[in-house]
N, C-alpha and C positions, 0 to 999 in steps of 0.2 A: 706578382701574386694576385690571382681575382678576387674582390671581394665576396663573399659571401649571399646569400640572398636574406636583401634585409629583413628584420623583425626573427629572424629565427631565436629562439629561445630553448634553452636545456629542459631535461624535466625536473630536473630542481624546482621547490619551489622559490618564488622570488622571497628576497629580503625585502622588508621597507628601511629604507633609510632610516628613518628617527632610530631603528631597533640599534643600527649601528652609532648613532648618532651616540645612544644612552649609554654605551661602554667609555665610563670614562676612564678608567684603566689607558686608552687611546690618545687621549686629550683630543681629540677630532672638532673642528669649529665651523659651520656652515657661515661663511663668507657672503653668498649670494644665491640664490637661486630659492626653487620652493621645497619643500621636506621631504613633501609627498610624493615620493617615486619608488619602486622597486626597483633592487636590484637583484640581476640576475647573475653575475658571475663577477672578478679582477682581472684584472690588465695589467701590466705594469708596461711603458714605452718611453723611449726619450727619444723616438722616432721624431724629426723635423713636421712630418704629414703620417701619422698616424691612422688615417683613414681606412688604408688598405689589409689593413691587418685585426677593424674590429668586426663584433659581428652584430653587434647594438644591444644595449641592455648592459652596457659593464658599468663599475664602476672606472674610471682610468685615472691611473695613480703615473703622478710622472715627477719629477724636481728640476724638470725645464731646464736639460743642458742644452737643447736645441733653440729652445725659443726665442726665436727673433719676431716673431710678428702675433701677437696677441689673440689680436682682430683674428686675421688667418686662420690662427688655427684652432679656435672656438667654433668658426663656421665649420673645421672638418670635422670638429669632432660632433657637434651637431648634425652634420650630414650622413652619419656614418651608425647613428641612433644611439650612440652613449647614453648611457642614464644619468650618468657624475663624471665629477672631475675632483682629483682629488690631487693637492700639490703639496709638493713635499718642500715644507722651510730647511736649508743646508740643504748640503754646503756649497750650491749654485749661485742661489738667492737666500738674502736675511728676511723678507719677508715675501707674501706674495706682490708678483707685481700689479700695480691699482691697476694698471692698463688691461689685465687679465679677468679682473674683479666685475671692472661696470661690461667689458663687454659678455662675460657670461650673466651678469643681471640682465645686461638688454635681450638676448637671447633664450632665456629659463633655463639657462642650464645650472645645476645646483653645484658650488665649487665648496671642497673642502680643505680648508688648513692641515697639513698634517705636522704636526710637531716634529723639530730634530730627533727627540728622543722615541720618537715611534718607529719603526721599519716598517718600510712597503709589507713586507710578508706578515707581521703582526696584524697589520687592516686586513689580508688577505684571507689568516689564520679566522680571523674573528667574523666574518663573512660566510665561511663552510662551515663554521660553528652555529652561525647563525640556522644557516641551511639544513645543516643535520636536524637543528630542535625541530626548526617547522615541519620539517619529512616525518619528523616523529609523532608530531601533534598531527600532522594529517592521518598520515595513518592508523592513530588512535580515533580519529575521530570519521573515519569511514567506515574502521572496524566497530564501534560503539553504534553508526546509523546502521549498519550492515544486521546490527544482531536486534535494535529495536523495530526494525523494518519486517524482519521474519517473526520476530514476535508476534505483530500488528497483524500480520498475511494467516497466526494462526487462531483469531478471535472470532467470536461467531460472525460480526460484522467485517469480514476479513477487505475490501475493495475501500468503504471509508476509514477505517484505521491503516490503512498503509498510507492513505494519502497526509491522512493526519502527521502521523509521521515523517512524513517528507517535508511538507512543510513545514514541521518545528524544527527541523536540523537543517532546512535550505532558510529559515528566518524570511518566508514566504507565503505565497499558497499556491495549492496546488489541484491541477481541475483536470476529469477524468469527462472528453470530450467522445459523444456516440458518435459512430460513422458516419452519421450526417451532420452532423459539428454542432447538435443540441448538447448542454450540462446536463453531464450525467451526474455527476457527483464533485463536491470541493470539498475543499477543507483551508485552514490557514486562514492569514489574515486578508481582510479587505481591500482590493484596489479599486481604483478609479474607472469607472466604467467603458473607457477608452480602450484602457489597459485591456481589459478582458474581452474588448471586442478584437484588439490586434492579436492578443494569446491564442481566439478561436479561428483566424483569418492564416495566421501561421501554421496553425495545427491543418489546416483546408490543404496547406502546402504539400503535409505529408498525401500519399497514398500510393496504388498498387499501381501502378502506372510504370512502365518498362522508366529505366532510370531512377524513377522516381525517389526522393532521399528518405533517409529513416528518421532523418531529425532535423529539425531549422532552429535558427535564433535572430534574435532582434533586440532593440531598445525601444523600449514606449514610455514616455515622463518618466524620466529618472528610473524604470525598473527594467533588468534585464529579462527577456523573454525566451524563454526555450519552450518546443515542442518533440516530442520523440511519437513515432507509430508503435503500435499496440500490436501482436497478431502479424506483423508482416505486411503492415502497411493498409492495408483492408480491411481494417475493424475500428477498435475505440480508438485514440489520441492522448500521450498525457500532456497538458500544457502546465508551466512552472515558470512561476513570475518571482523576483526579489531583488532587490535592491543592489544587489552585488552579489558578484558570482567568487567565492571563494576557492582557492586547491581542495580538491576533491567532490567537488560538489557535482562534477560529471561522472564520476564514478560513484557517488549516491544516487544522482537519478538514475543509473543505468542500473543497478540493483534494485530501483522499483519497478524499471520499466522490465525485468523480466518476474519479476512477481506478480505486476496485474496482466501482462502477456498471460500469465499462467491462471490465474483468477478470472479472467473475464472470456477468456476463450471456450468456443462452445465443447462441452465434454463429448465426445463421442468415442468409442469402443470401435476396435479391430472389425467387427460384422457388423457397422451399423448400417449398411448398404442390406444387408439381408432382414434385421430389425425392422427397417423402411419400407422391405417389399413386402412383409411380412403386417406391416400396419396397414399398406395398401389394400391389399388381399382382405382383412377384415373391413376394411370402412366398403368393401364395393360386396358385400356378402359372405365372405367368409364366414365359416364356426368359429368362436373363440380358442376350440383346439387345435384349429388348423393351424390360428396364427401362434397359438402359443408352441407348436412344433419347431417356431423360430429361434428359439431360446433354446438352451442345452437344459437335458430333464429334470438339474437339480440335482436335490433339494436348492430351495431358494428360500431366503425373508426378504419377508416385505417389511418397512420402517414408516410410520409416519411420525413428522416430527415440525415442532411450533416451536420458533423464537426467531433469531436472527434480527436483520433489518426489515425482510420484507422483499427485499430485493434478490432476483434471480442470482447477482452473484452471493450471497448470500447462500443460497441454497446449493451453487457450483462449489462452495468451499466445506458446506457441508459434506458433500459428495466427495469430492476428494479427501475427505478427513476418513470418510468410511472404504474408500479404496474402490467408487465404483460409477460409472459415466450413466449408469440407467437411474433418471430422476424427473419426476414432475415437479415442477416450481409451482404455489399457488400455496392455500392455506386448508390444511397443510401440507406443508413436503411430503411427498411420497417416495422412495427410494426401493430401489427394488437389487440384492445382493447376493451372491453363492451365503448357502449359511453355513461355508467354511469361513465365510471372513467374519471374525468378532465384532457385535455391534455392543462399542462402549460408547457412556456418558458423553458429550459434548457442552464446554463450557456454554453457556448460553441459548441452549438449546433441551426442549421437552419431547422425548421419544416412545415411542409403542414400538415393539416389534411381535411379528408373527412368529406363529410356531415353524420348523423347514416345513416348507412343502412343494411337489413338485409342480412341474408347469402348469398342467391341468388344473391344479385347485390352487392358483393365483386367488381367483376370485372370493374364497375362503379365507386364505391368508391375507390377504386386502383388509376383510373385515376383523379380523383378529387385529390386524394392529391399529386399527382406528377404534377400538374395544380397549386397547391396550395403552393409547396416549389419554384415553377420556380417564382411565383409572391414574396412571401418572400425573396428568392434572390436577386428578379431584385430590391425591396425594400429595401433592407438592414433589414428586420422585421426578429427578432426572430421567429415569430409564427405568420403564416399567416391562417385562417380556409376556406376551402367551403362555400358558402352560396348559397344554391340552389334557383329559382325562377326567376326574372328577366326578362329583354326580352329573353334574351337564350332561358327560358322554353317552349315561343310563339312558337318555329320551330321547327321540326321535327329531332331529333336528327339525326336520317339515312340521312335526305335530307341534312343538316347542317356540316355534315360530308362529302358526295359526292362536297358539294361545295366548302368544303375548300379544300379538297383533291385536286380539279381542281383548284383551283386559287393558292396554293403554289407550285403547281408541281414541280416548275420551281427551287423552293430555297432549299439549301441544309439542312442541319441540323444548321452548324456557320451559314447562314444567315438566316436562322428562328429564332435562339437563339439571335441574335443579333436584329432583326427586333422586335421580341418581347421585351425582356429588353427595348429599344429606346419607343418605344410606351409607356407601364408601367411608365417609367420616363419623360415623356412628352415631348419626342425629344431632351432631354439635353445628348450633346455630352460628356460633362466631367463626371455626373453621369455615364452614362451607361459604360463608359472606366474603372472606377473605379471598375463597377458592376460585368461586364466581364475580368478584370484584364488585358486590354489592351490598346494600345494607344488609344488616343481619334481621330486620323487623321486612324486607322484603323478600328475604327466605322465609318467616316465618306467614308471611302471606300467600306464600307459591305453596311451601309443604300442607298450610288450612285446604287453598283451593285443588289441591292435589286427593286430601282427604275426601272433601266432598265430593269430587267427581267420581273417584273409584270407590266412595261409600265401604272406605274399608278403615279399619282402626290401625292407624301405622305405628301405635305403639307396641303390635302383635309379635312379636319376634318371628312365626308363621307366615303373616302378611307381608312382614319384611322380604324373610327368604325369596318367599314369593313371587313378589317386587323386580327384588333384585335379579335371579334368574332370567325373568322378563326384559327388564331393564339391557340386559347382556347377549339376550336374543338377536346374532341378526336377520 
């Protein structure tokens, strides 16, 4: 019979010894060797050379009817990558024999006493038993990273809370490397700056390179080091460092690494080849109409919207939260959407949206939702919308604009920003301090110098309207 090809392993996961060790039910007595081994599967042989029949990783249970030569058959079962030896006292032998004892101490291999009163299949029994729990605790505990992991991917900060999360369930950290192998982002605990030089050197490993691998590993002082590609090999890297690599923990990182695949990948749309030619065309002279004939007629909203990290993935998770690849990243978001698709509230996130409108008066609905997040702000509202109609609609947009233009002249942008807010909140000095994130004695200095300049008495409820109308001009 051929041996096997060593180290092969089931997918069970392994036992640790001690686990079986603590079943005293067994009466089990480690005789020699060290604790610390898993096992992976029993044996049972009275084979004279039992070599050819393991496949490495057993425990091997035997009561030595063959045994003649100690020595011997220590080296085969060492050779042959046994985990244990486990001998069986009766009705061969009254104890084990010492000659068995020191030469599995000389060699590490761990030998156990088994009692008369135990059967080989009770150790055996107690082994699958063992196996079952761990299968079970794994997969509790892939399913449990599985569902923090998608939680994390749906937060406004969606790229560092996934990571975060990886590394509190890998008991690690874990670092989101750019294409050109700078830190994009970490999270987790601390290693040694060795460590994260080999993390980024491995991650270098991955890329689009015909063969080229989707994942590598290594050790660097005592941590073990994994890299997976992002994207298909051509983009970010995730690198993941921790001290020991537990069952399941390949199957947690591969459940992030198709979450930030999905997060960090650039958003683009079925016609963005026509979008493109169609941006080209305006930047070399085009109308604005021309290019916006790139775009189907609508109706369309425009959204802008403040919060997040900061960070373009940030704003890509935005985007897929609202069901749509058309977005400017910057401050602030800008999102551009069919206004069949509902624009709701977003945790950690401050939205304006526009009224529909079609392609041609983008440019209109642009300013509406940047009218619309400055109201939301001054609010405190998740999600403020346009609503077109009103007295506004009474006035002539052109003339309505030339008179605001003349009657703010005078104020800067902070006290337009301030004068607005104040009005919105109804003259309430600590609201609007809170709004604008400043003193309430330094609104109370912006709305004086506001006065003075527009020489107009802002306790007027007229002046207000006024104001405000102006204020809302674009």
């Amino acid at each position: 019979m051929a041996a096997p090809e060593p180290g092969s392993t089931p997918p069970a996961p392994p036992v640790p010894l001690t686990a079986l060790l603590a079943r005293r039910e067994l009466g089990l007595r480690l005789l020699a060797g060290p604790e610390d081994v898993s096992l992976h599967w029993v044996h049972t042989s009275e084979m004279a050379d039992p070599h050819p029949y393991l496949l490495g990783g057993e425990l091997l249970l035997t009561a030595g009817v063959q045994l003649t030569d100690p020595v011997r058959y220590v080296e085969r079962v060492v050779e042959a990558g046994a985990a244990a030896l486990g001998f069986g006292v009766a009705p061969v032998h009254d104890t084990v024999p010492t000659e068995l004892v020191e030469a599995c101490a000389r060699r590490g291999l761990p030998l156990l006493e088994v009692p008369p009163r135990t059967p080989f299949t009770a150790v055996a029994r107690a082994v699958w038993r063992l196996m079952a729990e761990a299968r079970l605790h794994e997969l509790r505990r892939v399913t449990e990273a599985q569902q923090s992991l998608a939680t994390a991917a749906a937060r406004p900060a969606p790229v560092p809370a996934v990571l975060a999360a990886l590394a509190s369930r890998l008991g690690g950290r874990a670092v989101l490397f750019s294409p050109d192998g700078t830190e994009a982002a970490a999270a987790g605990r601390e290693v040694p700056a060795q460590a994260t030089r080999a993390l980024r050197e491995l991650a270098g490993v991955l890329g689009p390179r015909p063969g080229g691998p989707a994942s590598a590993s290594s050790e660097n002082g005592g941590l073990r080091l994994a890299a997976y590609a992002l994207g298909g090999g051509d983009g970010p890297a995730l690198g993941v460092a921790a001290e020991r690599r537990d069952p399941g923990d390949h199957t947690i990182a591969g459940v992030a690494v198709v979450l930030l695949s999905l997060l960090t990948a650039p958003q683009q749309g079925t016609d963005a080849a026509v979008r493109d030619g169609a941006l080209v065309r305006l930047l070399l002279g085009a109308s604005p109409a021309e290019a916006a004939s790139a775009l189907d007629p609508g109706p369309w909203t425009v959204v802008h919207a403040k919060g997040g990290d900061g960070t373009p993935f940030a704003a890509a998770g935005l985007a897929a939260a609202l069901g749509t690849a058309l977005v400017e990243t910057g401050a602030p978001v800008r999102l551009l959407l069919p206004a069949s698709s509902p624009v709701t509230a977003r945790p950690g996130w401050t939205l304006g949206a526009s009224a529909p409108a079609g392609a041609a008066e983008l440019p209109a609905a642009d300013a509406q939702a940047a009218r619309a997040l400055r109201r939301a702000e001054a609010t405190r509202a998740a999600l403020v919308r346009h609503h077109p109609g009103g007295l506004a609609s009474l006035v002539d947009p052109d003339e309505a604009a030339a008179h605001a233009r003349a009657l703010l002249a005078r104020l800067n942008e902070p006290l337009r920003e301030t004068l607005r807010t104040w009005l919105s909140l109804h003259g309430s000095w600590d609201r609007t301090a809170v709004a604008l994130g400043v003193h309430r004695n330094t609104v109370r200095q912006r709305i004086t110098r506001c006065a003075t300049l527009l020489d107009r008495d802002l306790d007027d409820p007229d002046v207000r309207m006024e104001l405000w109308f102006a204020l809302g001009t674009p």
